[in-house]
N, CA, C and O atoms as a GROMACS GRO file, in nm:
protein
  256
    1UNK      N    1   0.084  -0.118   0.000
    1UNK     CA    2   0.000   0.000   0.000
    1UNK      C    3   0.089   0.124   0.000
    1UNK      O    4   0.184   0.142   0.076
    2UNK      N    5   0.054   0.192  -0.075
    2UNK     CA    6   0.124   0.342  -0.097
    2UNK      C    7   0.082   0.458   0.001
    2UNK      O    8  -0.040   0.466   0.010
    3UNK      N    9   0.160   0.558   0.086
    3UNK     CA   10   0.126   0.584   0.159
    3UNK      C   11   0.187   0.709   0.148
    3UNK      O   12   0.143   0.787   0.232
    4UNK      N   13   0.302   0.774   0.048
    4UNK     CA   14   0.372   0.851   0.055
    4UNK      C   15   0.395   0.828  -0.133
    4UNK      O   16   0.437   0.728  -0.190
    5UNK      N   17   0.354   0.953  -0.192
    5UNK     CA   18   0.254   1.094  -0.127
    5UNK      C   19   0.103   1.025  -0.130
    5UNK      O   20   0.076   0.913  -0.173
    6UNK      N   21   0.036   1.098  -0.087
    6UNK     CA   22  -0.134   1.076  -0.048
    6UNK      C   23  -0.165   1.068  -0.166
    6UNK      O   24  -0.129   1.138  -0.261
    7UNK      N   25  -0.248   0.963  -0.161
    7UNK     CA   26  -0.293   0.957  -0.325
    7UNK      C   27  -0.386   1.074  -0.396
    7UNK      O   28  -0.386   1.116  -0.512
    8UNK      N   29  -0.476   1.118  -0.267
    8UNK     CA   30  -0.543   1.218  -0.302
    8UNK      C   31  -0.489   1.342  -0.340
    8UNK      O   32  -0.531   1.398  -0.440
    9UNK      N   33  -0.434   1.372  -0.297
    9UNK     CA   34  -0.311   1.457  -0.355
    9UNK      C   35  -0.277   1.431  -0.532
    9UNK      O   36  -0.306   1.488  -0.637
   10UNK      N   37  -0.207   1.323  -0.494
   10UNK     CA   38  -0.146   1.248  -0.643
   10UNK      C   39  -0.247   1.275  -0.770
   10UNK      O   40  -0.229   1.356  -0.862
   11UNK      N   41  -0.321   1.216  -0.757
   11UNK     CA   42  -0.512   1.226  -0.835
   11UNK      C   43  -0.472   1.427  -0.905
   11UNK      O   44  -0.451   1.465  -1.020
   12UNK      N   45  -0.476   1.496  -0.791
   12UNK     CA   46  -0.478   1.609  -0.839
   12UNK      C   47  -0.375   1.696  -0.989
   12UNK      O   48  -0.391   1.785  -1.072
   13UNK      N   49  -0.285   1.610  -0.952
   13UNK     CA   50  -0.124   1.618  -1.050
   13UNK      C   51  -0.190   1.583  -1.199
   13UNK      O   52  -0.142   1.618  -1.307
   14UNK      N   53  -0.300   1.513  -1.180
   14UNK     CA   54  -0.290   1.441  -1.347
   14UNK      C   55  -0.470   1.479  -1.380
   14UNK      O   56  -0.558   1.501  -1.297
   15UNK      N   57  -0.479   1.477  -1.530
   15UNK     CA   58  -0.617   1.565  -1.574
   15UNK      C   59  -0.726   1.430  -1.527
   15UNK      O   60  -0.842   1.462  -1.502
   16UNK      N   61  -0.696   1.312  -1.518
   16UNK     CA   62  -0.767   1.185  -1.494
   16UNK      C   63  -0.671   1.093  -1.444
   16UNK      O   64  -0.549   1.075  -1.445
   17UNK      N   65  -0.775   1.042  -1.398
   17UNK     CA   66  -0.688   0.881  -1.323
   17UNK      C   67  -0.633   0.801  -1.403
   17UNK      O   68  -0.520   0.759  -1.378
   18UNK      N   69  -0.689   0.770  -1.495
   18UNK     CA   70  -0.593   0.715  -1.633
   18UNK      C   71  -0.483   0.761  -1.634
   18UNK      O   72  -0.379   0.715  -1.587
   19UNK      N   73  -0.517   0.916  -1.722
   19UNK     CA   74  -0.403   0.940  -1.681
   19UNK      C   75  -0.287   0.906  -1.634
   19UNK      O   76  -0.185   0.864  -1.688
   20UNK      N   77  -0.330   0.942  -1.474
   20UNK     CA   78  -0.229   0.921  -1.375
   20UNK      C   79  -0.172   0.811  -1.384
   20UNK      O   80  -0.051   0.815  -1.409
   21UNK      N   81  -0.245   0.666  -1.366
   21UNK     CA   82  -0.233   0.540  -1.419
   21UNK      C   83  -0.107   0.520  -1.492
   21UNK      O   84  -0.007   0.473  -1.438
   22UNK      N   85  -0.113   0.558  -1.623
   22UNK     CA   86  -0.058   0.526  -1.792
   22UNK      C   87   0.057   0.638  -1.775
   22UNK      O   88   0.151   0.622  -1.853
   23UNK      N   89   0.068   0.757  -1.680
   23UNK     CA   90   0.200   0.812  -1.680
   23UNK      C   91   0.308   0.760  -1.583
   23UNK      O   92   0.430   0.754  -1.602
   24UNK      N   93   0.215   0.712  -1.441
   24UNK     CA   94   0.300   0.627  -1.382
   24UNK      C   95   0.426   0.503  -1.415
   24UNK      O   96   0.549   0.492  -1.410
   25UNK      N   97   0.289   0.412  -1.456
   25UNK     CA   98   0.336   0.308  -1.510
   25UNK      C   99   0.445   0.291  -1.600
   25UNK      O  100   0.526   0.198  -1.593
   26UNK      N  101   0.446   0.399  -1.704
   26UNK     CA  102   0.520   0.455  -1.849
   26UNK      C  103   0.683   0.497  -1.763
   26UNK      O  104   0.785   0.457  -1.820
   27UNK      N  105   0.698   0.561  -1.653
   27UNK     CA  106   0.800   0.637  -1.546
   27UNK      C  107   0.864   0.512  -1.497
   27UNK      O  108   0.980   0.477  -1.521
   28UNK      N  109   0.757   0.434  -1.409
   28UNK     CA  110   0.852   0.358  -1.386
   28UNK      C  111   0.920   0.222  -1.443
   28UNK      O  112   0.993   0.144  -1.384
   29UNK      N  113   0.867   0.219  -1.593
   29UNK     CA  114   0.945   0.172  -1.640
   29UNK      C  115   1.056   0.236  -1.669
   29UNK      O  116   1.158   0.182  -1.625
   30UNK      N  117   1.072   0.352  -1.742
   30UNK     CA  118   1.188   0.390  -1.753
   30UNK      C  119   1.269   0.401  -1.662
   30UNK      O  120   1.389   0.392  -1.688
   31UNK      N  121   1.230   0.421  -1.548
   31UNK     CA  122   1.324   0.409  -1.454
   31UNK      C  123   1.384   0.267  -1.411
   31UNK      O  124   1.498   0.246  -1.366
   32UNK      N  125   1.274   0.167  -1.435
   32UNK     CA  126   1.329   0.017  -1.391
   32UNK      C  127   1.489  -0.005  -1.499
   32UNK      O  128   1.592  -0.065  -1.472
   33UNK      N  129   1.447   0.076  -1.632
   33UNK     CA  130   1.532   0.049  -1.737
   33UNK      C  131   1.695   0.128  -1.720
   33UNK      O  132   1.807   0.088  -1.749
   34UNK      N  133   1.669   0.195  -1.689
   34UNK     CA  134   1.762   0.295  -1.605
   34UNK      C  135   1.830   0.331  -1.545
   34UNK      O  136   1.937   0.374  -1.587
   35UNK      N  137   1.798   0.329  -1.420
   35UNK     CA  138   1.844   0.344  -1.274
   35UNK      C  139   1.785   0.245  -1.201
   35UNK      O  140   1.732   0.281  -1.096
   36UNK      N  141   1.779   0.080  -1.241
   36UNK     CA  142   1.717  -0.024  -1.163
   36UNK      C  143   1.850  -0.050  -1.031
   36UNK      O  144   1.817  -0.100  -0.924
   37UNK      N  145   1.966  -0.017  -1.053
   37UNK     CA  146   2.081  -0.080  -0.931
   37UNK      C  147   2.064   0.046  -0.814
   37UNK      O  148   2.073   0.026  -0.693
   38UNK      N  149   2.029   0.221  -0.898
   38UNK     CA  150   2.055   0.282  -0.783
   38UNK      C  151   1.912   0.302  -0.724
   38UNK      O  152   1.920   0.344  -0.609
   39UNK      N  153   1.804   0.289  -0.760
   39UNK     CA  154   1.685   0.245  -0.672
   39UNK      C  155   1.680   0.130  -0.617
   39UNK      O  156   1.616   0.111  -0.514
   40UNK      N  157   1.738   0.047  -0.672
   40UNK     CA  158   1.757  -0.090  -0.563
   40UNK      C  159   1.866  -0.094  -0.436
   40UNK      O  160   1.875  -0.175  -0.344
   41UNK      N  161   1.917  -0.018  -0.456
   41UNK     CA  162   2.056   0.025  -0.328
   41UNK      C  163   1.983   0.102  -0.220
   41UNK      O  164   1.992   0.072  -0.101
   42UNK      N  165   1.912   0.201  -0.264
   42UNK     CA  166   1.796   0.266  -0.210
   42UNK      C  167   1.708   0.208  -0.156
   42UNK      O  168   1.649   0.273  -0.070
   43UNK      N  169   1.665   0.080  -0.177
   43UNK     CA  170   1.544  -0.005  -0.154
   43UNK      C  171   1.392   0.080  -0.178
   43UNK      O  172   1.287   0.084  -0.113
   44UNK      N  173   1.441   0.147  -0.317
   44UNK     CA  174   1.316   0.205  -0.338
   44UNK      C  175   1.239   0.145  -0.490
   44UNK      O  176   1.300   0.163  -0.595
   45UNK      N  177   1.118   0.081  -0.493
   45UNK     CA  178   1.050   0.080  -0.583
   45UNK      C  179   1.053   0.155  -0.678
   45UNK      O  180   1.044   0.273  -0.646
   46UNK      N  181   1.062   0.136  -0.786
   46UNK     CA  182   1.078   0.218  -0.971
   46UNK      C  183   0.900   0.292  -0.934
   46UNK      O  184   0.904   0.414  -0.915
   47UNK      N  185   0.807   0.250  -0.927
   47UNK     CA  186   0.683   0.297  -0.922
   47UNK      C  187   0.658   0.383  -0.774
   47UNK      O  188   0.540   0.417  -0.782
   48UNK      N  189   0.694   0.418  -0.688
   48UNK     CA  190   0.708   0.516  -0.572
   48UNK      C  191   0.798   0.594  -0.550
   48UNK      O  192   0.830   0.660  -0.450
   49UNK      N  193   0.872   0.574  -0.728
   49UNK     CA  194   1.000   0.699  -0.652
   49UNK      C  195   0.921   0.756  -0.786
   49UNK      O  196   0.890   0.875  -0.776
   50UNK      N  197   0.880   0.685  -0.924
   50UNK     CA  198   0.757   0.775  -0.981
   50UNK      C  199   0.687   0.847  -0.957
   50UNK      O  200   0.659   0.948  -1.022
   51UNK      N  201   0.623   0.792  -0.810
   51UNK     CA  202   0.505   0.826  -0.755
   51UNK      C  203   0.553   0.989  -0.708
   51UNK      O  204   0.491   1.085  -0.755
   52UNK      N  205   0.678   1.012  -0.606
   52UNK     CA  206   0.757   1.129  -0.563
   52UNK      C  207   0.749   1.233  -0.685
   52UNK      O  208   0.689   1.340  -0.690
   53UNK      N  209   0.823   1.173  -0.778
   53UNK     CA  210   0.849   1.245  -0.891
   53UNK      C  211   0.716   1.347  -0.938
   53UNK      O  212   0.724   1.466  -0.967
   54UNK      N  213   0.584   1.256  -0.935
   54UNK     CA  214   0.492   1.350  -1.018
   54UNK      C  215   0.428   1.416  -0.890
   54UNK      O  216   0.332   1.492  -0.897
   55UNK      N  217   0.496   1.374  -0.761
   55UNK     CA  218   0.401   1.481  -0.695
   55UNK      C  219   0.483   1.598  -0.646
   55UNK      O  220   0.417   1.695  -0.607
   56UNK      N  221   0.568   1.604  -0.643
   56UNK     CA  222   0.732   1.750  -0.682
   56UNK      C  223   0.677   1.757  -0.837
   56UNK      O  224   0.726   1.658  -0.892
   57UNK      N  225   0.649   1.783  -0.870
   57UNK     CA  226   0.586   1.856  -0.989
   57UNK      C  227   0.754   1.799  -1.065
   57UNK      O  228   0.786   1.865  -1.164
   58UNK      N  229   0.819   1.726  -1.038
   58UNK     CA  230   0.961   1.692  -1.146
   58UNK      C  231   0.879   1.640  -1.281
   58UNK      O  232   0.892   1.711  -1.381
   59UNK      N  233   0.820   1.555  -1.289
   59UNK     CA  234   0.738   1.504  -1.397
   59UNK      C  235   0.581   1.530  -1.392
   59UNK      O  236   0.504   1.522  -1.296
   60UNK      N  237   0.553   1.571  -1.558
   60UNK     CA  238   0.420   1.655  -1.557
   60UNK      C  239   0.363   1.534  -1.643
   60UNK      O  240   0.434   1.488  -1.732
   61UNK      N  241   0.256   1.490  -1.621
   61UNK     CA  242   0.163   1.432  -1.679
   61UNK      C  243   0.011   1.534  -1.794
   61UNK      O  244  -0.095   1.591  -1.772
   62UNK      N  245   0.094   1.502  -1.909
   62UNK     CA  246  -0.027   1.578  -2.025
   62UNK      C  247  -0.087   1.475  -2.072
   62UNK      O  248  -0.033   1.366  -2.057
   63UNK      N  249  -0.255   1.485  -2.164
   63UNK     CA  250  -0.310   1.424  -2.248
   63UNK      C  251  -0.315   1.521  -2.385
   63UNK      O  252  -0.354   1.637  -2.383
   64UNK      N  253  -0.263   1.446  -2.514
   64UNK     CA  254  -0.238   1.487  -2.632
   64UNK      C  255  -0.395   1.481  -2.649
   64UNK      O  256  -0.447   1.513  -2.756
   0.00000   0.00000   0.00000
């Protein structure tokens, strides 16, 4: 269970939950592809350091 950041919060970052969903997911792959050794040294999940990311406004979630 995700607990950090509040999801309700999170929800707000993106125009829909889809959205939110399909930009997540899309992040942390790239990040699994990526930086999988220094999030794993970290003991941090590819999808909750996503999760950080879009709620620091670092990554913006648009619909074309």
């Amino acid at each position: 269970m995700m607990i950090e950041p509040p999801i309700d919060k999170l929800i707000k970052k993106a125009p829909c939950r889809y959205a939110l969903v399909c930009g997540l997911a899309k992040r942390a792959k790239e990040l699994s592809s990526t930086r999988a050794a220094e999030l794993e040294e970290k003991h941090i999940k590819p999808i909750s350091y996503a999760a950080e990311e879009i709620y620091n406004d670092k990554i913006i979630i648009k619909v074309d």
